[in-house]
C-alpha positions as protocol buffer text, in pm:
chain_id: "A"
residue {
  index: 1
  type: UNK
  ca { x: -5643 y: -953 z: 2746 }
}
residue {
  index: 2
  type: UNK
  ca { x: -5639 y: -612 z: 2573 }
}
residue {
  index: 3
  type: UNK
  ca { x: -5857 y: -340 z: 2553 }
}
residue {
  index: 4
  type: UNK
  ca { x: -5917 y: -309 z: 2195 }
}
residue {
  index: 5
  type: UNK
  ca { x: -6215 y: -121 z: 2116 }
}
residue {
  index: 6
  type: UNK
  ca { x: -6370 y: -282 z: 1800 }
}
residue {
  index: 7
  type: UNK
  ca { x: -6361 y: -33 z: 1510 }
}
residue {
  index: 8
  type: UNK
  ca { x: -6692 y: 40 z: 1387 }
}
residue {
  index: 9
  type: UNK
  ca { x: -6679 y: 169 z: 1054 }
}
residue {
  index: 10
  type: UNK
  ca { x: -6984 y: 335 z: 897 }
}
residue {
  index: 11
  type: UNK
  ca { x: -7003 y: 398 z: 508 }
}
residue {
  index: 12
  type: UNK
  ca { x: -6885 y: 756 z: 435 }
}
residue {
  index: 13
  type: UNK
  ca { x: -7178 y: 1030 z: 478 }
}
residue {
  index: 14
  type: UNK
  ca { x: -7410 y: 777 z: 656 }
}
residue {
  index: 15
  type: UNK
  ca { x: -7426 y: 843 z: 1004 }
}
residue {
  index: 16
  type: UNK
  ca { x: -7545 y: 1184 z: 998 }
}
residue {
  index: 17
  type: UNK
  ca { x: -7830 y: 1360 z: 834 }
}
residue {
  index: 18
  type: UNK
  ca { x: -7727 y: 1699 z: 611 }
}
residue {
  index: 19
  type: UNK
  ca { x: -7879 y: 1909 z: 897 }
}
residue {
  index: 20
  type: UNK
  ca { x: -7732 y: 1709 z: 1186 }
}
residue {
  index: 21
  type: UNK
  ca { x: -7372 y: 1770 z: 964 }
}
residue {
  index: 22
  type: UNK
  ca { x: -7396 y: 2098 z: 967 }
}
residue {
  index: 23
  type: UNK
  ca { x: -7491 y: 2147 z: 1320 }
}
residue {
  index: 24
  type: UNK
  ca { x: -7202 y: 1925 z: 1420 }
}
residue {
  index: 25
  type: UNK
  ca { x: -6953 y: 2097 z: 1204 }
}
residue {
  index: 26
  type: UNK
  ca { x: -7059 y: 2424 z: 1439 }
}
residue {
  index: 27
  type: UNK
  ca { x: -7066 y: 2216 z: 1734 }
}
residue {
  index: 28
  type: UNK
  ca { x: -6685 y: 2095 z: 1668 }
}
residue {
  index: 29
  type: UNK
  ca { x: -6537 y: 2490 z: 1607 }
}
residue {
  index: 30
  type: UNK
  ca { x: -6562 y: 2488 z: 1988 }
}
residue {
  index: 31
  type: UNK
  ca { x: -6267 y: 2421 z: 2248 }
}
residue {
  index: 32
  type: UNK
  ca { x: -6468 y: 2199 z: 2471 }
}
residue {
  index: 33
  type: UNK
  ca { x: -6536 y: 1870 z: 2496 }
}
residue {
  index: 34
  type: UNK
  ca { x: -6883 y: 1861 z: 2304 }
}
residue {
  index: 35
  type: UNK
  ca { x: -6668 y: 1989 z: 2004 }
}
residue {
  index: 36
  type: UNK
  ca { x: -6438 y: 1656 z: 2039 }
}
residue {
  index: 37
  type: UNK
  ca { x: -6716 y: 1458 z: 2071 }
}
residue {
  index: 38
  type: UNK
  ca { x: -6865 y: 1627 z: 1743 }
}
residue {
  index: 39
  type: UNK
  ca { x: -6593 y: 1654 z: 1579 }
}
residue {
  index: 40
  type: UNK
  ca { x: -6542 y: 1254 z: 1644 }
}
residue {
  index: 41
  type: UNK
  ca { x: -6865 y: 1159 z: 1506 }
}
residue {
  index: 42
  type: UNK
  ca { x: -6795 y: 1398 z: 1210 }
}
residue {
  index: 43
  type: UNK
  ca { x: -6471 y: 1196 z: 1164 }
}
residue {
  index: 44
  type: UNK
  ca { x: -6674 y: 880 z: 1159 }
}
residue {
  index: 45
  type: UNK
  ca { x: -6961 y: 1001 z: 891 }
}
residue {
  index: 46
  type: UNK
  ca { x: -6712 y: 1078 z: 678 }
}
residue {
  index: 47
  type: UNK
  ca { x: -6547 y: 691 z: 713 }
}
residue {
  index: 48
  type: UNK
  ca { x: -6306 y: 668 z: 936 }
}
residue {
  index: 49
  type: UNK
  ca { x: -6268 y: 427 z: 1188 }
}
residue {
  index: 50
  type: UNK
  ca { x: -6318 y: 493 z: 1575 }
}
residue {
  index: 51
  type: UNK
  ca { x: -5978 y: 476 z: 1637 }
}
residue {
  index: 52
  type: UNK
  ca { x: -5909 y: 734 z: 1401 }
}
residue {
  index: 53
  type: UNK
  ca { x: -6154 y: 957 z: 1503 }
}
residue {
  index: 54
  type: UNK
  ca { x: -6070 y: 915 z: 1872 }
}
residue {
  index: 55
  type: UNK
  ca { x: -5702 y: 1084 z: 1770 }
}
residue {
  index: 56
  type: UNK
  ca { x: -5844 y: 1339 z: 1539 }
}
residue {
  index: 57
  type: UNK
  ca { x: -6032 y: 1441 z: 1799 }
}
residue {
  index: 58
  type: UNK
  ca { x: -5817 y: 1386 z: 2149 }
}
residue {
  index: 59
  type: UNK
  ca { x: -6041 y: 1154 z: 2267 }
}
residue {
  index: 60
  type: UNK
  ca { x: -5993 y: 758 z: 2403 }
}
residue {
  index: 61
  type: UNK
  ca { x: -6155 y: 483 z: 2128 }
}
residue {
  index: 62
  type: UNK
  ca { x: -6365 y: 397 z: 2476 }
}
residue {
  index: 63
  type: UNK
  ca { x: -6507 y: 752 z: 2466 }
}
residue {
  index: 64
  type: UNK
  ca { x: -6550 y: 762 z: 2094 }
}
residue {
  index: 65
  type: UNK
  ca { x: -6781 y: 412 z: 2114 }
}
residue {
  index: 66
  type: UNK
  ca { x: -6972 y: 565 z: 2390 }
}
residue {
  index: 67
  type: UNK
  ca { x: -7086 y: 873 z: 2227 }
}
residue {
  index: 68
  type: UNK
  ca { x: -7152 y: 674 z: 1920 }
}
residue {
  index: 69
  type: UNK
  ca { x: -7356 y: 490 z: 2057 }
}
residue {
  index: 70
  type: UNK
  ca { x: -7544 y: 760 z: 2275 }
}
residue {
  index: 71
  type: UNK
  ca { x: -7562 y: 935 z: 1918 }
}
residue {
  index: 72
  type: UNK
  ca { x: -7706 y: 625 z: 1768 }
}
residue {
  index: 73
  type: UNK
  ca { x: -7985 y: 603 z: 2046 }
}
residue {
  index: 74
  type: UNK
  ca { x: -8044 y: 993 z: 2070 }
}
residue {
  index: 75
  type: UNK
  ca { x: -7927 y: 1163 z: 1761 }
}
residue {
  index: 76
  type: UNK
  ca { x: -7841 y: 1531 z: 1870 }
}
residue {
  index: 77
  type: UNK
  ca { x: -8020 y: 1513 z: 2222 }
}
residue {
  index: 78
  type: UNK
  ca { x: -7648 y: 1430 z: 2292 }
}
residue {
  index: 79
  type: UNK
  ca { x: -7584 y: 1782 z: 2320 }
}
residue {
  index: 80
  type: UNK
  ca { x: -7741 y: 2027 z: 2596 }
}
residue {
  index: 81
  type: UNK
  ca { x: -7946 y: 2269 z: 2482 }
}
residue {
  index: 82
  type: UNK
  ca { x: -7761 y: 2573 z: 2491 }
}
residue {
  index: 83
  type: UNK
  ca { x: -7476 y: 2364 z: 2274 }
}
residue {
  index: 84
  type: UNK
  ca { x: -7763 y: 2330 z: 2024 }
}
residue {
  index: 85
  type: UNK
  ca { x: -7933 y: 2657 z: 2055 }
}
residue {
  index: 86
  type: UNK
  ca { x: -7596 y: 2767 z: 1964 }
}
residue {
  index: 87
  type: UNK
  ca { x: -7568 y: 2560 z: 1680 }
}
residue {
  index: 88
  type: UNK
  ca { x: -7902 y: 2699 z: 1559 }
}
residue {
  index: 89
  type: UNK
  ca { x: -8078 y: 2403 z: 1653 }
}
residue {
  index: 90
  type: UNK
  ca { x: -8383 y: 2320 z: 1776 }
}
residue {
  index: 91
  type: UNK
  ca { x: -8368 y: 2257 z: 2192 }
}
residue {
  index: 92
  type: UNK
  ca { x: -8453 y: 1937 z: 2259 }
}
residue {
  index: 93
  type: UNK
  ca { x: -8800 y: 2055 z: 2369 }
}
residue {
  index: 94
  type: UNK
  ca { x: -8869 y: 2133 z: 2046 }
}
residue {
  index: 95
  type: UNK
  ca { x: -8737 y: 1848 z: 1842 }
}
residue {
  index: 96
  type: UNK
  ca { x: -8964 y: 1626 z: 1719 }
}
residue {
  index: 97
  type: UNK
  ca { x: -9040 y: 1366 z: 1945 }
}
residue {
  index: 98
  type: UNK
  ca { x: -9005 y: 980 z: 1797 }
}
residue {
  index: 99
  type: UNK
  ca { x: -9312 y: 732 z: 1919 }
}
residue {
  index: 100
  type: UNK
  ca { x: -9175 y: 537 z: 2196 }
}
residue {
  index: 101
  type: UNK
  ca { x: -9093 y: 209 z: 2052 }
}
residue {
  index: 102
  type: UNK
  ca { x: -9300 y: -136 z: 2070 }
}
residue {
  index: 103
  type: UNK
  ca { x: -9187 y: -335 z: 2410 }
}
residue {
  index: 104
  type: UNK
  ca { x: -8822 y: -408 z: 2381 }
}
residue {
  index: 105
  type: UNK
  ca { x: -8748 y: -763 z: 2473 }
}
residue {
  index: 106
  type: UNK
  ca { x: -8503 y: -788 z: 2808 }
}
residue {
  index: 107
  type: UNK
  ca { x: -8187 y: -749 z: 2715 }
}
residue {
  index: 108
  type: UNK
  ca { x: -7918 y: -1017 z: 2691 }
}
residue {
  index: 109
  type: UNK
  ca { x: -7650 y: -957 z: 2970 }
}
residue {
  index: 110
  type: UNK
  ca { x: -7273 y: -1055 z: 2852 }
}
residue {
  index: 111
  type: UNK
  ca { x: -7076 y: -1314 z: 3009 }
}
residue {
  index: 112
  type: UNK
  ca { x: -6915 y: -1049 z: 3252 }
}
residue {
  index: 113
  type: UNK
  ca { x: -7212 y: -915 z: 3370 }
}
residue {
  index: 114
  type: UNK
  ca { x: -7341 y: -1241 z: 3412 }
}
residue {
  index: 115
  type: UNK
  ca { x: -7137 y: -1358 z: 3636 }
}
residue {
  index: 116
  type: UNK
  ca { x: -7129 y: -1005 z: 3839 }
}
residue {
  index: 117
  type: UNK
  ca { x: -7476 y: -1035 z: 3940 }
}
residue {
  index: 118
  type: UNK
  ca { x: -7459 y: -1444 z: 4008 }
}
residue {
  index: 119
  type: UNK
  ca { x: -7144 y: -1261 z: 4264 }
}
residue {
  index: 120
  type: UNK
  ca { x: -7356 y: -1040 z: 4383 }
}
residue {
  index: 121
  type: UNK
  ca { x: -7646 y: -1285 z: 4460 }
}
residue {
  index: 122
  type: UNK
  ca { x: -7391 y: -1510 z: 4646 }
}
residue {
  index: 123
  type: UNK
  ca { x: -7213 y: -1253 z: 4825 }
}
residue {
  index: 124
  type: UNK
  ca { x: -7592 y: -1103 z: 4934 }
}
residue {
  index: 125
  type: UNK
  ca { x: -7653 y: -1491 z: 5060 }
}
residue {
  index: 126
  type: UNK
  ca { x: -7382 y: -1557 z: 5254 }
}
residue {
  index: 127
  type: UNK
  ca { x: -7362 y: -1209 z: 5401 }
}
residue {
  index: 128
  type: UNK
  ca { x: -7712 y: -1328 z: 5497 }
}
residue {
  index: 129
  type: UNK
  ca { x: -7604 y: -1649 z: 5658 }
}
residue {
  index: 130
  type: UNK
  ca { x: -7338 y: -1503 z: 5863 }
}
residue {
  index: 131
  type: UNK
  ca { x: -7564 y: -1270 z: 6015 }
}
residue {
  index: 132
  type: UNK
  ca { x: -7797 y: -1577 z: 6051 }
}
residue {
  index: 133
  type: UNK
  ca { x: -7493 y: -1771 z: 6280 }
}
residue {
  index: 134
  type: UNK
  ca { x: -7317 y: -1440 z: 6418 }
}
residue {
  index: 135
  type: UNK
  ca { x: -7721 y: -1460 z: 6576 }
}
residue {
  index: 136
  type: UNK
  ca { x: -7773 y: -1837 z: 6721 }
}
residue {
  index: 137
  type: UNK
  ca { x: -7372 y: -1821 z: 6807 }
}
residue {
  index: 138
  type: UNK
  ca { x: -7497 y: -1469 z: 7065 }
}
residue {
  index: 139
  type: UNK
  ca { x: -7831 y: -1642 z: 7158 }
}
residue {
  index: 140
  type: UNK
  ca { x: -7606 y: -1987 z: 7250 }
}
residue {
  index: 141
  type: UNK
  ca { x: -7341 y: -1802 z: 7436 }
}
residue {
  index: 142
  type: UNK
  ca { x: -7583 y: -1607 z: 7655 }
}
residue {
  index: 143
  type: UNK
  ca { x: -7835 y: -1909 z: 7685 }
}
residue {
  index: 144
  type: UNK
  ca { x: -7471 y: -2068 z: 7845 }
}
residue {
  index: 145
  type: UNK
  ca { x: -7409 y: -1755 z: 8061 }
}
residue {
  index: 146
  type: UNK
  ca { x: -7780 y: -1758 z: 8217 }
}
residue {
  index: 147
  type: UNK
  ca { x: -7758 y: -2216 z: 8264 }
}
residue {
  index: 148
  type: UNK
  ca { x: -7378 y: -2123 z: 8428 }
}
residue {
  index: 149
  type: UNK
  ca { x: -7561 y: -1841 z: 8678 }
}
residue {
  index: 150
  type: UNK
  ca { x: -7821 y: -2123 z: 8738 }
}
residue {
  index: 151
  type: UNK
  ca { x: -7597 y: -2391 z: 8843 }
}
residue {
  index: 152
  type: UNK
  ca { x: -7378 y: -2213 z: 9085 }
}
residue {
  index: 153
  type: UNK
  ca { x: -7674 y: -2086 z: 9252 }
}
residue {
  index: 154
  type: UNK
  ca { x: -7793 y: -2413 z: 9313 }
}
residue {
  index: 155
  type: UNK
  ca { x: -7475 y: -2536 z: 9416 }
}
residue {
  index: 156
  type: UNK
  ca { x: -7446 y: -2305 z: 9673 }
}
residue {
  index: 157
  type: UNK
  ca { x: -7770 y: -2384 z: 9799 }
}
C-alpha cells in the first residue's frame, strides 16, 4: 500500500481571492516555512497539482494537503498575525468574522479510524476484566491463606 497523496487540482486562479494573492505572494518572499506553505498554495491557484506544488515549494504532498485544507477551512487565519501584519493584512482580530455555520452533522469516521476506536474500546474492556480477575484471583488466594491458618490451629488443638 502506498502513500500517494491524491492530487487535488483546482482550476487556475480559483483558490485564492485577488487580495489573499497578493498577500501570499509577500508571504512566500520569506525563507521560512510560512513562505513554503504560501508559496504552495500559490502554486496550486495557479493549477498545478499538489504534487507539484509540494516540490516547488520543498515541502512533502502530505504537508501540501494539510495546509490546503487548513486554507480551505480558514482562509489566511493560517498565518500568525505578525506573518500577516507583515503582509499588510488585517490580524486575525480584525478580519471579518464568518457566522458560525448551521449544526454540522457528525462526521463520518473512515474505515481506519473505525476500527481504531472499536481497538480502543476492546483494549479499554479487557484491560478492565483483567483488573476484574487480577482482584477475585488476590481475594481467593488470601481467603485460602486465612482457611489454611484456621485449620492448623484447630488441628493443633
Amino acid at each position: 500500500m502506498s502513500n500517494h497523496v491524491q492530487d487535488d487540482v483546482v482550476q487556475e486562479g480559483k483558490l485564492l481571492s485577488a487580495q489573499e494573492r497578493v498577500a501570499f505572494r509577500m508571504i512566500s518572499t520569506g525563507n521560512d516555512l510560512h513562505g513554503q506553505r504560501a508559496l504552495a498554495l500559490l502554486a496550486i491557484d495557479e493549477g498545478e497539482t499538489q504534487t507539484q506544488a509540494a516540490q516547488r515549494a520543498g515541502l512533502t504532498p502530505g504537508q501540501v494537503k494539510y495546509w490546503l485544507g487548513k486554507f480551505r477551512e480558514i482562509r489566511l487565519a493560517i498565518f500568525p498575525d505578525q506573518v500577516l501584519a507583515s503582509a499588510g493584512q488585517p490580524i486575525k482580530s480584525e478580519m471579518e468574522e464568518e457566522p458560525a455555520p448551521a449544526a454540522k452533522k457528525p462526521e463520518k469516521l473512515g474505515k481506519s479510524k473505525q476500527i481504531k476506536k472499536t481497538k480502543k474500546k476492546k483494549a479499554k474492556k479487557s484491560k478492565k476484566k483483567k483488573g476484574k480477575k487480577a482482584a477475585k484471583k488476590k481475594d481467593k488466594k488470601a481467603k485460602n491463606k486465612k482457611g489454611k491458618g484456621k485449620k492448623k490451629k484447630k488441628a493443633s488443638k
